[in-house]
Chimera marker file (.cmm) of the C-alpha trace (Angstrom):
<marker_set name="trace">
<marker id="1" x="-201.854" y="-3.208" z="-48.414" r="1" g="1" b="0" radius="0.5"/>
<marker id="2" x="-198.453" y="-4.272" z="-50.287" r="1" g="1" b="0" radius="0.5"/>
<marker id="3" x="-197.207" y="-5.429" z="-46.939" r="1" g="1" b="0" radius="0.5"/>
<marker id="4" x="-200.643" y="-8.148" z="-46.761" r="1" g="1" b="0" radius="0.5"/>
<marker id="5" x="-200.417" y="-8.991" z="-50.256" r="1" g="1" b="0" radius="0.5"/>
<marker id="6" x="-196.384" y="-9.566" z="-49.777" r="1" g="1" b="0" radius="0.5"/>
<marker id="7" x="-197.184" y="-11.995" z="-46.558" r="1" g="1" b="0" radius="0.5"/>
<marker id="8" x="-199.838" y="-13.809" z="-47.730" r="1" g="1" b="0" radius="0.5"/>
<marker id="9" x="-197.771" y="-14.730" z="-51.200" r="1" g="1" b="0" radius="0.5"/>
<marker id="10" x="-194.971" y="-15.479" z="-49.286" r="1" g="1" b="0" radius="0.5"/>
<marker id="11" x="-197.114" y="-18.057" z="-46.861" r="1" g="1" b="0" radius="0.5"/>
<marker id="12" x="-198.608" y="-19.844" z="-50.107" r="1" g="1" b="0" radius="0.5"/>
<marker id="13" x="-195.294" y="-20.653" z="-51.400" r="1" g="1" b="0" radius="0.5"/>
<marker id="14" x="-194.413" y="-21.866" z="-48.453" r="1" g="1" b="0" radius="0.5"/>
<marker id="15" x="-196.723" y="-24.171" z="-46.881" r="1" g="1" b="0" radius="0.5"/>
<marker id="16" x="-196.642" y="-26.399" z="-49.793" r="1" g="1" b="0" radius="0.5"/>
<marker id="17" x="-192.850" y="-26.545" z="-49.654" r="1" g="1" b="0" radius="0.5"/>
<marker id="18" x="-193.581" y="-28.412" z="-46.343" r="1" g="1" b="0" radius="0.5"/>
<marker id="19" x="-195.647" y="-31.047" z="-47.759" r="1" g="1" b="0" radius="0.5"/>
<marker id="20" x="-192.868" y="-32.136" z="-50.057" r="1" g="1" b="0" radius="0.5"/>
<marker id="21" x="-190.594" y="-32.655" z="-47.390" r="1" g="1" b="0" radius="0.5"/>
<marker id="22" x="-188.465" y="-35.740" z="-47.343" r="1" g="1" b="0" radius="0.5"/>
<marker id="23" x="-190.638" y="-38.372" z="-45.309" r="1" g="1" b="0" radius="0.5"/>
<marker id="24" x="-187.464" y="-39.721" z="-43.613" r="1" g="1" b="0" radius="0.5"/>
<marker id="25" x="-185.430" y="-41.304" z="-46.295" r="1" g="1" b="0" radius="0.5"/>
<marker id="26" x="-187.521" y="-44.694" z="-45.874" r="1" g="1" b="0" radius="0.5"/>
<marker id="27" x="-187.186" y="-45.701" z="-42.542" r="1" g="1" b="0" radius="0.5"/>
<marker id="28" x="-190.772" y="-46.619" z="-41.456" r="1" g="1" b="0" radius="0.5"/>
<marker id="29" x="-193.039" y="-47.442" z="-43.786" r="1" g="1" b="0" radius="0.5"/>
<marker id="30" x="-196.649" y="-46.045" z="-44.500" r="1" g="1" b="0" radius="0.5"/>
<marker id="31" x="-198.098" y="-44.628" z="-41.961" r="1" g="1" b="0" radius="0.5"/>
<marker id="32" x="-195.244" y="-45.069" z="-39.495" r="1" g="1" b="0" radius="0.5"/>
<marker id="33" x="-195.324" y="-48.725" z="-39.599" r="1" g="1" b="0" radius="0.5"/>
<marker id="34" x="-192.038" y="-50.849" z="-40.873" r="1" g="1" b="0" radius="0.5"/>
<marker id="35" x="-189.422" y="-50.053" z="-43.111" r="1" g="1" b="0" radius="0.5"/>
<marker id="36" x="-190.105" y="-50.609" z="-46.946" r="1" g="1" b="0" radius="0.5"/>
<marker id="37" x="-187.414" y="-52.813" z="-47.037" r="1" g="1" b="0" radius="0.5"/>
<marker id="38" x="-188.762" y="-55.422" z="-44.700" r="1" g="1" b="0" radius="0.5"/>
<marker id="39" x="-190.066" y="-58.848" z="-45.285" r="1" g="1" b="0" radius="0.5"/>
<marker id="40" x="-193.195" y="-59.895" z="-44.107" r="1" g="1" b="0" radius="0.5"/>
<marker id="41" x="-191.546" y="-61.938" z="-41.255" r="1" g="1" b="0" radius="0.5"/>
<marker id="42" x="-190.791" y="-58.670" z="-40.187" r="1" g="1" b="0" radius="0.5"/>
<marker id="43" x="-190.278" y="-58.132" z="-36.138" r="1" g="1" b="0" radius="0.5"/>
<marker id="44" x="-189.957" y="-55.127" z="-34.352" r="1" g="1" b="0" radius="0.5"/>
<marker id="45" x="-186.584" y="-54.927" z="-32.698" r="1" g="1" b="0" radius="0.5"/>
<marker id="46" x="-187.961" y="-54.770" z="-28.973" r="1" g="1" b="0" radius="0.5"/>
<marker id="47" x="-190.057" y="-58.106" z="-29.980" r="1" g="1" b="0" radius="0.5"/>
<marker id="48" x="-187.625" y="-59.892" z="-31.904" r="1" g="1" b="0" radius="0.5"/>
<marker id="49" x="-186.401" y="-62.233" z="-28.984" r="1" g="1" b="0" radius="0.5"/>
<marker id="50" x="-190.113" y="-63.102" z="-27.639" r="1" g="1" b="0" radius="0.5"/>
<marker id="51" x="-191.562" y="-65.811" z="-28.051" r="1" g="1" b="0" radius="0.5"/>
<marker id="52" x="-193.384" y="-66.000" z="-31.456" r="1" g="1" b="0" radius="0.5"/>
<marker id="53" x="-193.075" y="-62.415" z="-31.698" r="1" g="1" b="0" radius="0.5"/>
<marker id="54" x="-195.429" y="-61.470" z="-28.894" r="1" g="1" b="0" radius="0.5"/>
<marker id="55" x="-195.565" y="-58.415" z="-26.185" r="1" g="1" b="0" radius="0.5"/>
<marker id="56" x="-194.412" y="-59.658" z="-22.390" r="1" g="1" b="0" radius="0.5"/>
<marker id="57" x="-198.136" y="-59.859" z="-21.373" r="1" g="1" b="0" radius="0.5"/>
<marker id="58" x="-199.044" y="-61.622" z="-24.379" r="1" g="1" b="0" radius="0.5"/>
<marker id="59" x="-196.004" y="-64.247" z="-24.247" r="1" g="1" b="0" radius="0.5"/>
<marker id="60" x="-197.019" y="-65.238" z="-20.705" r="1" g="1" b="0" radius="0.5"/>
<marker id="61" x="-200.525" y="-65.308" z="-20.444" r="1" g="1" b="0" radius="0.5"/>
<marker id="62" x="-203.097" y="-68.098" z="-18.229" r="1" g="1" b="0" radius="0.5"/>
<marker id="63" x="-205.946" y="-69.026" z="-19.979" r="1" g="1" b="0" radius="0.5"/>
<marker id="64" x="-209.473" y="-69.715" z="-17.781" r="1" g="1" b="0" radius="0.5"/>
<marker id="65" x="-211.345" y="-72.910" z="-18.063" r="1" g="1" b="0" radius="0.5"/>
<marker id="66" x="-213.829" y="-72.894" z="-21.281" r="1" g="1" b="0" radius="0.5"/>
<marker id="67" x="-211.312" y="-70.376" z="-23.137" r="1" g="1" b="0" radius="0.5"/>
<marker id="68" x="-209.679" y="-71.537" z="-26.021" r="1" g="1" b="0" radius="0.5"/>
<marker id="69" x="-206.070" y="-72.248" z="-26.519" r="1" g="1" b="0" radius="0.5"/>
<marker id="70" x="-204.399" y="-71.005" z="-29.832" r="1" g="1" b="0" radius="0.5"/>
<marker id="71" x="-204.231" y="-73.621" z="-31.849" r="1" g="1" b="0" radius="0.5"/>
<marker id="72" x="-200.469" y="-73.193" z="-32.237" r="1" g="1" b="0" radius="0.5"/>
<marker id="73" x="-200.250" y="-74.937" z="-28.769" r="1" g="1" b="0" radius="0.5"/>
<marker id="74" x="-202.672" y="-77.850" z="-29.888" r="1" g="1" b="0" radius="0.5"/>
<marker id="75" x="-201.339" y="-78.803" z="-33.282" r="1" g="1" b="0" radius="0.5"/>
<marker id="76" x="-197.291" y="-78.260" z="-32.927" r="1" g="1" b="0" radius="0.5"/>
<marker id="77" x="-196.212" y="-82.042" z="-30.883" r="1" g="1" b="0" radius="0.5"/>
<marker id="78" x="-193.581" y="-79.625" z="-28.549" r="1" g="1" b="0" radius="0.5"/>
<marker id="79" x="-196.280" y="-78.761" z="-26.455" r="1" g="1" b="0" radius="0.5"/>
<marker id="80" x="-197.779" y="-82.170" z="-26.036" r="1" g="1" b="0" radius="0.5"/>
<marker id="81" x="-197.349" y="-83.848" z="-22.952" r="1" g="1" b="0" radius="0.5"/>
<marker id="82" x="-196.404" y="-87.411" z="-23.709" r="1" g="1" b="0" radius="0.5"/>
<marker id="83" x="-196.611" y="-89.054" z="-20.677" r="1" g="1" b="0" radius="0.5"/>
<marker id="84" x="-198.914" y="-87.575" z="-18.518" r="1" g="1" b="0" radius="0.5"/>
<marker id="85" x="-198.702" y="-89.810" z="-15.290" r="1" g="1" b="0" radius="0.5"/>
<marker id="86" x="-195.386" y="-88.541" z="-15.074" r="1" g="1" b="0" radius="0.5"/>
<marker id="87" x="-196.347" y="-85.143" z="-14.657" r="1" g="1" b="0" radius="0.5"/>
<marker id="88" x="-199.080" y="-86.115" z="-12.419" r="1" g="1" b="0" radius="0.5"/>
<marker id="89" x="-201.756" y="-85.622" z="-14.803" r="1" g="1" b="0" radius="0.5"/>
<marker id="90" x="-204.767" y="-87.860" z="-15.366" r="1" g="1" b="0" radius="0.5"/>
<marker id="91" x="-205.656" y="-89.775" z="-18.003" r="1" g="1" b="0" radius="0.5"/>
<marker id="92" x="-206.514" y="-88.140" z="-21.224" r="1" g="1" b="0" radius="0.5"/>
<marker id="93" x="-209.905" y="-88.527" z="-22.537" r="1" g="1" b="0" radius="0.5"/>
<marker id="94" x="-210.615" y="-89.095" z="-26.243" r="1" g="1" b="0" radius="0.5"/>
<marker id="95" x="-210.933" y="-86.080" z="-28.183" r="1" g="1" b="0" radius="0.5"/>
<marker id="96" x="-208.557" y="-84.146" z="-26.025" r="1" g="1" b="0" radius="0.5"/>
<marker id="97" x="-204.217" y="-83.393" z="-25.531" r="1" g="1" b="0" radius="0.5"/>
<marker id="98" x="-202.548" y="-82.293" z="-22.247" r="1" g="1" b="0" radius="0.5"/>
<marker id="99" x="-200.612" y="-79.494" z="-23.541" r="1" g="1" b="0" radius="0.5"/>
<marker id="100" x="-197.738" y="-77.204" z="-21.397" r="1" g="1" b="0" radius="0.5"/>
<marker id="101" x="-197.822" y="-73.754" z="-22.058" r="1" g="1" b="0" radius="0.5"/>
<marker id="102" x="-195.141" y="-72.064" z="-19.710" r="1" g="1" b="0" radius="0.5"/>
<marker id="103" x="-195.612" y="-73.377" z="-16.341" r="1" g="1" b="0" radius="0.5"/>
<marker id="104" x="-199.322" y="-74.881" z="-16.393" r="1" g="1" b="0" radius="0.5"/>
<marker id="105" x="-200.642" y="-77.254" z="-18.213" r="1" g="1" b="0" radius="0.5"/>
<marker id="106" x="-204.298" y="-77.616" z="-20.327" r="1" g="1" b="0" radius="0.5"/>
<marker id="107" x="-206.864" y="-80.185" z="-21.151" r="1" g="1" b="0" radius="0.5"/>
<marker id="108" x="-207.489" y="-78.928" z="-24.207" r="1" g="1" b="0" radius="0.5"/>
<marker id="109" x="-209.867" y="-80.474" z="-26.992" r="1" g="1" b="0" radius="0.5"/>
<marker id="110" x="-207.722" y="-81.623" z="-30.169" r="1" g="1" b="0" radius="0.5"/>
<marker id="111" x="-210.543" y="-79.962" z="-32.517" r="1" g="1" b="0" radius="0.5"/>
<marker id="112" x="-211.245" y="-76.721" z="-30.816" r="1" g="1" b="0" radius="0.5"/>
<marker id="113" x="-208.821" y="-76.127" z="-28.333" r="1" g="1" b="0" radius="0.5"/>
<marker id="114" x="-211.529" y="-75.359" z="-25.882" r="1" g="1" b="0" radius="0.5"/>
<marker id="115" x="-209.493" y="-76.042" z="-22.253" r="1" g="1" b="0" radius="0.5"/>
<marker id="116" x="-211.230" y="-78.575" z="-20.269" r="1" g="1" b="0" radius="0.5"/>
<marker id="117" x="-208.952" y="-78.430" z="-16.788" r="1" g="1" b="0" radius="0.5"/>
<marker id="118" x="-205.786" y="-76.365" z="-16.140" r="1" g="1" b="0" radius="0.5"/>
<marker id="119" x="-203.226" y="-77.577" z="-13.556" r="1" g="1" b="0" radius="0.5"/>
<marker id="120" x="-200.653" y="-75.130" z="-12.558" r="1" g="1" b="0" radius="0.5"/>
<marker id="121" x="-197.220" y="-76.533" z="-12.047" r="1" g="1" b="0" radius="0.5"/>
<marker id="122" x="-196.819" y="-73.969" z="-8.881" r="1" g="1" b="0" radius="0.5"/>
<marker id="123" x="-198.942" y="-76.372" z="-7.277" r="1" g="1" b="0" radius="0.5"/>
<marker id="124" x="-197.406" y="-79.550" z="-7.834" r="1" g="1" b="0" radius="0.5"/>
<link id1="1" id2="2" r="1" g="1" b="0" radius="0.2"/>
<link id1="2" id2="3" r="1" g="1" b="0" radius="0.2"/>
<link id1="3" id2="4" r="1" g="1" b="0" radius="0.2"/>
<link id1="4" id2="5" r="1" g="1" b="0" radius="0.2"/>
<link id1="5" id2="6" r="1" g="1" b="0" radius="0.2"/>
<link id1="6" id2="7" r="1" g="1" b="0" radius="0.2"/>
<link id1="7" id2="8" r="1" g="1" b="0" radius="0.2"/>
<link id1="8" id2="9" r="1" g="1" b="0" radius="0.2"/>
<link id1="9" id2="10" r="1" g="1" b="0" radius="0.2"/>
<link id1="10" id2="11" r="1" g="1" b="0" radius="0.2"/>
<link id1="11" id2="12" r="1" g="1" b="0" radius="0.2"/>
<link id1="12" id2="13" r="1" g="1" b="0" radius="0.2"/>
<link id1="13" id2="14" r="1" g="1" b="0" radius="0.2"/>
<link id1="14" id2="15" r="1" g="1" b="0" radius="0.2"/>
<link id1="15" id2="16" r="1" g="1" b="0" radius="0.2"/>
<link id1="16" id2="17" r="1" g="1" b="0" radius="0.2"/>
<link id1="17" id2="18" r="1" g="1" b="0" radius="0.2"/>
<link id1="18" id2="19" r="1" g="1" b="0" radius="0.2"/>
<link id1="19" id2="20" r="1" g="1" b="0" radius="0.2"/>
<link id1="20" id2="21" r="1" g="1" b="0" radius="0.2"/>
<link id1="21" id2="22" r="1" g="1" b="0" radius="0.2"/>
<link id1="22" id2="23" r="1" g="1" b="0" radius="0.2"/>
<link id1="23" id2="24" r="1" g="1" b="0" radius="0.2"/>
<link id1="24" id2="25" r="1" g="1" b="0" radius="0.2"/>
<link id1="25" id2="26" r="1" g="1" b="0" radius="0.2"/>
<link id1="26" id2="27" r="1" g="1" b="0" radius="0.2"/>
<link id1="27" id2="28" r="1" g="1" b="0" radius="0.2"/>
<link id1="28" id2="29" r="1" g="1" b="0" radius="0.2"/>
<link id1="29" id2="30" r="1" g="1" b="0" radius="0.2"/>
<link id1="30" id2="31" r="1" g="1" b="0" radius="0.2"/>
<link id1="31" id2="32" r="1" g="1" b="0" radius="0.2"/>
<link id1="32" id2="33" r="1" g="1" b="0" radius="0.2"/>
<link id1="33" id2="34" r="1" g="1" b="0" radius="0.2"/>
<link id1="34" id2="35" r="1" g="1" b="0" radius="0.2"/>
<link id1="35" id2="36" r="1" g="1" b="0" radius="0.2"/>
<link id1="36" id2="37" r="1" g="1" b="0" radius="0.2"/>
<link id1="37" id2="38" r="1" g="1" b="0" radius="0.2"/>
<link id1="38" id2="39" r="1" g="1" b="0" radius="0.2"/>
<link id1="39" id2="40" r="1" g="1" b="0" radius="0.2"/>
<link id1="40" id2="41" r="1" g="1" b="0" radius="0.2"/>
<link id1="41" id2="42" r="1" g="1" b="0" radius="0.2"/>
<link id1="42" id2="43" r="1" g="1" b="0" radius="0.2"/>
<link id1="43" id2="44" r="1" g="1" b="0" radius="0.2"/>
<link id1="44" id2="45" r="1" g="1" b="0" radius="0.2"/>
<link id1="45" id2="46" r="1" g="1" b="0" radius="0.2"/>
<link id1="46" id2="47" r="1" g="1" b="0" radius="0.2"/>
<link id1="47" id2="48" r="1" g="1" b="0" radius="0.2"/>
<link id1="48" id2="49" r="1" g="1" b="0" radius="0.2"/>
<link id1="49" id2="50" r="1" g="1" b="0" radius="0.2"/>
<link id1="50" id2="51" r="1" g="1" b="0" radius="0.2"/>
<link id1="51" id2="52" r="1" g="1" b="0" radius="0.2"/>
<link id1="52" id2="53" r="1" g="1" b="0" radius="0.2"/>
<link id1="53" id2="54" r="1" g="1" b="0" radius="0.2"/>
<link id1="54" id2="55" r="1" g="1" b="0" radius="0.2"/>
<link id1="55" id2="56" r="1" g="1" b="0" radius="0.2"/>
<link id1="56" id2="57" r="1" g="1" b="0" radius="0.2"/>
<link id1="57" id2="58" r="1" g="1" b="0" radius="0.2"/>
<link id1="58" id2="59" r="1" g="1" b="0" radius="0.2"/>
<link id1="59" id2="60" r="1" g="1" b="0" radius="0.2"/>
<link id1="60" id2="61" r="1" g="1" b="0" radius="0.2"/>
<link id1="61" id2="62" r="1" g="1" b="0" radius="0.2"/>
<link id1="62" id2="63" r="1" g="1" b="0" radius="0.2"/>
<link id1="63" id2="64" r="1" g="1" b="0" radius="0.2"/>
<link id1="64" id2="65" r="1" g="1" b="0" radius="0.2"/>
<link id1="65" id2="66" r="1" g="1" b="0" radius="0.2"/>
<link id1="66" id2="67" r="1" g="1" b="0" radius="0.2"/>
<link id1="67" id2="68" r="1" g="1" b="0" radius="0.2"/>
<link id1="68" id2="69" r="1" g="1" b="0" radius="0.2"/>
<link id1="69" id2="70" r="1" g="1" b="0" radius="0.2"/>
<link id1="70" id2="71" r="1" g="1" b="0" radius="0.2"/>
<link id1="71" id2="72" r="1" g="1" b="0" radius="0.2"/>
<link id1="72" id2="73" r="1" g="1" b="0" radius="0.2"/>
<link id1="73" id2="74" r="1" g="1" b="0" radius="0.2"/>
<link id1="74" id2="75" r="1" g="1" b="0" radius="0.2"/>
<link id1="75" id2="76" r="1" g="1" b="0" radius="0.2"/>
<link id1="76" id2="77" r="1" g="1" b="0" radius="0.2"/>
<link id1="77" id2="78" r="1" g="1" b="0" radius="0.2"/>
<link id1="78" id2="79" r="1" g="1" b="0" radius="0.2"/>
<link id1="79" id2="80" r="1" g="1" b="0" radius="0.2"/>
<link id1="80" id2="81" r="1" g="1" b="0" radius="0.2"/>
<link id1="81" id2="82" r="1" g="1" b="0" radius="0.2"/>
<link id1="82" id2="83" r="1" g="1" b="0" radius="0.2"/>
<link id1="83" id2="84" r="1" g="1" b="0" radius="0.2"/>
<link id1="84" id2="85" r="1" g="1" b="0" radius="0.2"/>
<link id1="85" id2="86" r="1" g="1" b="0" radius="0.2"/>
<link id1="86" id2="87" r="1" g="1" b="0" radius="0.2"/>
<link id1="87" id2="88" r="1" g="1" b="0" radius="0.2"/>
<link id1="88" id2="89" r="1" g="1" b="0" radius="0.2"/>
<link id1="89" id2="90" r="1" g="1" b="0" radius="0.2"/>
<link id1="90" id2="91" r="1" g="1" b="0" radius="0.2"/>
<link id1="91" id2="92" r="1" g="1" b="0" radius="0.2"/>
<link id1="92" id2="93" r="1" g="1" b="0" radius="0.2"/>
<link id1="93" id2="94" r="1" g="1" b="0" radius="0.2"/>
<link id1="94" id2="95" r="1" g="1" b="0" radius="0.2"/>
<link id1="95" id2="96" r="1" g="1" b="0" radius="0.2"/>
<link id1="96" id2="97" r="1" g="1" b="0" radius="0.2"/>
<link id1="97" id2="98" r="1" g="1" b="0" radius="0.2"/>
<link id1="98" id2="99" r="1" g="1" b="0" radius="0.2"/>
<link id1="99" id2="100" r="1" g="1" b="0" radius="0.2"/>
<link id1="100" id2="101" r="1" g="1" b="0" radius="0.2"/>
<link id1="101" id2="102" r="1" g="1" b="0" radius="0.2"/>
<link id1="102" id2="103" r="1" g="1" b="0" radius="0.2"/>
<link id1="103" id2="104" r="1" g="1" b="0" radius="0.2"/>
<link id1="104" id2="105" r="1" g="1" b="0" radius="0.2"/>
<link id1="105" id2="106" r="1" g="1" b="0" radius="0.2"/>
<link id1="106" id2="107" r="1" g="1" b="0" radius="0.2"/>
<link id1="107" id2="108" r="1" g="1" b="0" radius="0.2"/>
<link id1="108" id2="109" r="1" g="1" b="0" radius="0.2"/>
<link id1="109" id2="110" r="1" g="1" b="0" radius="0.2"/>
<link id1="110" id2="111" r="1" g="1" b="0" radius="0.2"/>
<link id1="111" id2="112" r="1" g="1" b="0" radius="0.2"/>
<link id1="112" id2="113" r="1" g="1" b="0" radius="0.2"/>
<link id1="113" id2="114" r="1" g="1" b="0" radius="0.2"/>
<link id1="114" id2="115" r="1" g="1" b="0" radius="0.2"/>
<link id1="115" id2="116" r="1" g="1" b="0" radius="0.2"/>
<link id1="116" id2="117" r="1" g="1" b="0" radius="0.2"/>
<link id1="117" id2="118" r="1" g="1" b="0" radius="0.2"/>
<link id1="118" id2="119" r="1" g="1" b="0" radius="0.2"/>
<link id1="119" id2="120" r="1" g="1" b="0" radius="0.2"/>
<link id1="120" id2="121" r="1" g="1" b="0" radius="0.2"/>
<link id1="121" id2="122" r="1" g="1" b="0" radius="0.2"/>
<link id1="122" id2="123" r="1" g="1" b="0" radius="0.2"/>
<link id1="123" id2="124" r="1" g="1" b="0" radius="0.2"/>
</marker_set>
């Protein structure tokens, strides 16, 4: 019986000896996300060279006809195609931007984004 009573006041001083356990010195953050000392531009390192911060399949994705671009792509003039003929585009209607996202291009509304046509540059 001493034996029982011995273990079981040895486990409750124990257990909560674990919970104050150093958390890791302040590496990651709460809840395992980034360090306490990082901004809110804050990258993880494996994303830091990707374009806008983005995973692999989000950095090169197609977007389907009736989808709608991010509106990064319509809004920021690198994207725009200037010149259109010269990429043998057609004319751009009112209301709307060629834009070049990786290798294709989109008809994309100015407003919405919503893609109109999508010409792959494979093809040309």
């Amino acid at each position: 019986m001493k034996t029982a009573i011995m273990v079981i006041a040895a486990l409750s001083l124990a257990i909560p000896a674990t919970a104050l356990a150093d958390p890791g010195k302040g590496k990651k953050g709460p809840h395992g996300g980034p360090p306490a000392a990082a901004g809110p531009n804050w990258t993880p390192p494996g994303l830091a060279r990707k374009p806008y911060g983005m995973p692999p399949g989000q950095a090169k994705k197609m977007w389907g006809k009736g989808e709608r671009l991010p509106q990064i792509y319509v809004t920021q003039p690198r994207y725009y195609v200037d010149q259109p003929s010269r990429h043998g585009l057609g004319p751009t209607p009112y209301g709307y931007r060629w834009v070049r996202v990786g290798d294709s291009y989109y008809l994309a509304q100015t407003q919405t984004g919503a893609i109109a046509q999508i010409i792959s540059a494979l093809i040309q």
